[in-house]
C-alpha positions, 0 to 999 in steps of 0.5 A, spaced: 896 303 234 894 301 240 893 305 247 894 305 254 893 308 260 897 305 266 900 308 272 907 309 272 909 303 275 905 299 270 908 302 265 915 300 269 913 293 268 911 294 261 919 296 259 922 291 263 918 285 261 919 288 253 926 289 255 927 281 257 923 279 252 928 283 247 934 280 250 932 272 251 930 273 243 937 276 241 940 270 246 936 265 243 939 260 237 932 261 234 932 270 234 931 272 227 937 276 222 933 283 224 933 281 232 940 281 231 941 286 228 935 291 231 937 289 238 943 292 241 940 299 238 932 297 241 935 295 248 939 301 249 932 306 247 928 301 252 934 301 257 934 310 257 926 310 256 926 305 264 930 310 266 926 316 263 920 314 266 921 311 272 925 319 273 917 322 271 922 326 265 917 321 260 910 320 261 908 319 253 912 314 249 910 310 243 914 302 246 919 301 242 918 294 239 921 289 233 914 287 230 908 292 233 906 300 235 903 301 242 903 308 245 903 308 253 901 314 256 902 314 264 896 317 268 898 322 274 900 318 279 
């Protein structure tokens, strides 16, 4: 598993750049059976973990994904 140490604001970044990746692959006529099927539950932990960060609430957070772990730890801003 990979980690990084990021700003808030990276880290932000981070969540809306999976957040889009997610949802042109669920719209896509290519997405793959367990995207369709991951996906609405994988976005709405993508969409409260936005918000949890962007808050201050979260500041270590394992990047729920399809395929790959990555832990995210936000420095002290």
């Amino acid at each position: 598993m990979e980690e990084f140490f990021v700003s808030r604001a990276s880290a932000v970044e981070r969540i809306m750049r999976a957040r889009r990746s997610l949802m042109k692959e669920m719209e896509g006529a290519s997405a793959g059976a367990y995207a369709l099927s991951q996906g609405p539950s994988l976005l709405d932990k993508l969409e409260q973990l936005l918000f949890d960060v962007r808050a201050g609430r979260i500041s270590d957070f394992l990047m729920p994904s399809l395929n790959s772990k990555v832990r995210i730890l936000v420095m002290a801003d």
